[in-house]
N, C-alpha and C positions, 0 to 999 in steps of 0.2 A: 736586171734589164728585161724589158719587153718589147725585142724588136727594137725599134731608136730611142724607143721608150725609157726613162729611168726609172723605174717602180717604186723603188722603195734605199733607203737610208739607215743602218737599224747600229747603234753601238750598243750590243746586249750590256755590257758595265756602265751604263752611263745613258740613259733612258731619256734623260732632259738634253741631250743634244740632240737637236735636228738641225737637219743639214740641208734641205731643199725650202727656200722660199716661201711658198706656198704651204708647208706646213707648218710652218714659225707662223703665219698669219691665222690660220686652222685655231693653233693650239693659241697665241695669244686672246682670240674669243673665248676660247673656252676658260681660262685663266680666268678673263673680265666677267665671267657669265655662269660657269658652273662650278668652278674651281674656288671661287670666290664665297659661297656662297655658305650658310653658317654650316660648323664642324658635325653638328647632332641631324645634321638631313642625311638621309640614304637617297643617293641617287643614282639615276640607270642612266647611260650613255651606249645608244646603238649606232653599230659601226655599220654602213653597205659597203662592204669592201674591203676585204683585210689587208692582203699584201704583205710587208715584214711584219705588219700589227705596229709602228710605228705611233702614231696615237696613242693607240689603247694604252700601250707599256705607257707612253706620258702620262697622262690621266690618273694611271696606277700608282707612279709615281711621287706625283704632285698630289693626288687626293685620294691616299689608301684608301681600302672599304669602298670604291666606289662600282658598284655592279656594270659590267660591260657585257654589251655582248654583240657580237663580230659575226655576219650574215657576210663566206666567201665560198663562192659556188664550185672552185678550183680546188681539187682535194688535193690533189698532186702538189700545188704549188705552200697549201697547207700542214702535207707532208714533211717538207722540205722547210720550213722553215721552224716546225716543232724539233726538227733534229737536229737542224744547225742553231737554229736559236731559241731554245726551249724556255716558255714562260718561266718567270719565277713561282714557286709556292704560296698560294694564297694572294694569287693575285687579283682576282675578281674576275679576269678576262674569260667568257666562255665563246667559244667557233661553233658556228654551227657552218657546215657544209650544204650553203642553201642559195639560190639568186638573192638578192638584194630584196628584189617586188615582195615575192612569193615570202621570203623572212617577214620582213615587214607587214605583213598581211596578215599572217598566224598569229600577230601582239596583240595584247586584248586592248581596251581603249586606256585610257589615262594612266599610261606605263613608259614617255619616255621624256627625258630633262634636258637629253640632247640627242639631237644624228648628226652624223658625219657621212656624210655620203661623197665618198672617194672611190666610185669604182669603174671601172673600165674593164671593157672585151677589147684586148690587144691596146691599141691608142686613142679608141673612143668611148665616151661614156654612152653604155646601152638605152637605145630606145624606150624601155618601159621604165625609165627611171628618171624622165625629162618632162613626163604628161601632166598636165591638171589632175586625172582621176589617181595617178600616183600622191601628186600633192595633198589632195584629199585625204588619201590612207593616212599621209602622216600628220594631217591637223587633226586626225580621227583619234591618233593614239598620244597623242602631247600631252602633256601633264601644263599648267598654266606657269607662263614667266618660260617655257622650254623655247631653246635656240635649234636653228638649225644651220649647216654650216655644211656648204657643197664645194669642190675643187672639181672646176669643167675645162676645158681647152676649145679655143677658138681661135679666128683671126679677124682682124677688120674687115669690112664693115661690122661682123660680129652677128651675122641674120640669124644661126640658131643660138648663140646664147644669148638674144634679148628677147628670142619664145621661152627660153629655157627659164630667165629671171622675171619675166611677166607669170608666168606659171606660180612659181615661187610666190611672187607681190600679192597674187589673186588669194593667195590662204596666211598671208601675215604683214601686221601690222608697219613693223619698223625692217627695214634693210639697207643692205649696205654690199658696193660690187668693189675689189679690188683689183690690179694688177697692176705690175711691172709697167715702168713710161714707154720702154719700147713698144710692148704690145697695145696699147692703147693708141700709140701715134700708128700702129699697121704696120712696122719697122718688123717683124716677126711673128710667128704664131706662140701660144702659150698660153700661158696658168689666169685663170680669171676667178676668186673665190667672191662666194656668196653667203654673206651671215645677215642670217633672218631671225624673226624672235616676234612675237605675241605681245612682250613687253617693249620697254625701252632699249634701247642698244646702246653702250657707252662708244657713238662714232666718233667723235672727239679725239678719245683717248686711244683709242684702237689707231686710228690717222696719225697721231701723234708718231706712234709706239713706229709704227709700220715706215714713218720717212724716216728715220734714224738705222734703218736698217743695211745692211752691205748693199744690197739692191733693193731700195726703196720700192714700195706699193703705194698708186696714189689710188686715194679712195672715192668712191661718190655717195651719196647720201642723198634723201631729203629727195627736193626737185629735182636735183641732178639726176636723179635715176629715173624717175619715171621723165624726165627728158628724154634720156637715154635710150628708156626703153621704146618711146615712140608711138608707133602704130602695131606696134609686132604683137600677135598675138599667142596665148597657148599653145604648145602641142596639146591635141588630146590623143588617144590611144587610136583613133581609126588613122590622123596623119604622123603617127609618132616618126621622128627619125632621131637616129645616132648622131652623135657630133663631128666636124667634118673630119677628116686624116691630115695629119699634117702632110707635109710634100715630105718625098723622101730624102732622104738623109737630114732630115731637120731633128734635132736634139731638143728635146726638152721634158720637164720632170713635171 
């Protein structure tokens, strides 16, 4: 826990359970997108955001051999989780103790097949990791056919995540916004993910996968999104702002 926050989910024996929502939807893209993809590719998957490393261990899992590497600026909390839940050997996963921007920035160009960008200072996702000129960095370093795939938090009406996935739209072709029915009717704050990609995206399949779930995700696609998104425009770095706080005592992962 972070504050009301739930951080993270991690069964070290058993790597393919996830247990929060929003990660099942994460990891099913990546399933459809990288995971998927033929056995003789070496692929790199960068984390902003480590947390239990929940992900990553998945990835490892489901597609040995696959290069990761986890940009978490919190060493303490990296610490802490190398000694309660120490990687396996030979896992591909490497940490670097770095902000998310700043990792990201150091990657040379045409070096990543996916991001996952899950990170948060306390209950919001940081300011420099919501701009255009961020989006930039990471169409600068994509490898072609790469996804991207973000977990933000908001509430109705939604004003900074439909800056946040206009940002997103402006550097890739195909996307896709999900969440939970409550939060889309405004009934609650919470989890809204974002899978984006250069190529095609399997939404179909993804929507499919996603309303059979305990708590269904309904998805938008296509028009619906740039409906969606409206008039709203980018953050860029001179008005960047964090995502808002939930009210207190509001739960959610």
């Amino acid at each position: 826990m972070a504050g009301d926050t739930a951080q993270s989910w991690v069964v070290p024996d058993d790597p393919l359970h996830l247990e929060f929502e929003y990660v099942q939807r994460i990891c099913e893209a990546l399933d459809a997108t990288v995971v998927a993809r033929p056995t003789e590719e070496r692929l790199r998957v960068v984390h902003l955001g480590g947390g239990g490393l929940t992900i990553p261990r998945y990835v490892a899992a489901r597609r040995p051999g696959t290069a990761q590497i986890v940009c978490e600026p919190d060493a303490d909390l990296i610490e802490d989780v190398r000694r309660v839940m120490p990687l396996p050997r030979g896992s591909g996963i490497k940490v670097r103790t770095i902000d998310g921007r700043s990792g990201l920035e150091a990657m040379p160009p045409d070096y990543i097949d996916a991001l996952v960008l899950d990170a948060f200072d306390g209950a919001r996702v940081p300011p420099s990791l919501a701009t255009v000129e961020f989006f930039d960095e990471v169409a600068a370093r994509r490898r072609p056919q790469a996804v991207f795939c973000a977990n933000i938090t908001d509430r109705a009406p939604f004003a900074w995540a439909r800056r946040f996935v206009a940002g997103v739209r402006a550097t890739h072709r195909s996307l896709v916004v999900s969440a939970e029915t409550p939060v889309w009717k405004g009934r609650r704050f919470g989890n809204l993910v974002v899978i984006a990609s250069t190529g095609a995206l399997p939404a179909t399949d993804l929507s499919r996968t996603a309303a059979r779930a305990a708590f269904p995700y309904r998805f938008l696609a296509g028009r619906d999104v740039v409906d969606w998104i409206g008039d709203a425009e980018p953050f860029s770095d001179a008005d960047a702002q964090a995502s808002p706080v939930p009210r207190s005592g509001t739960w959610f992962s």
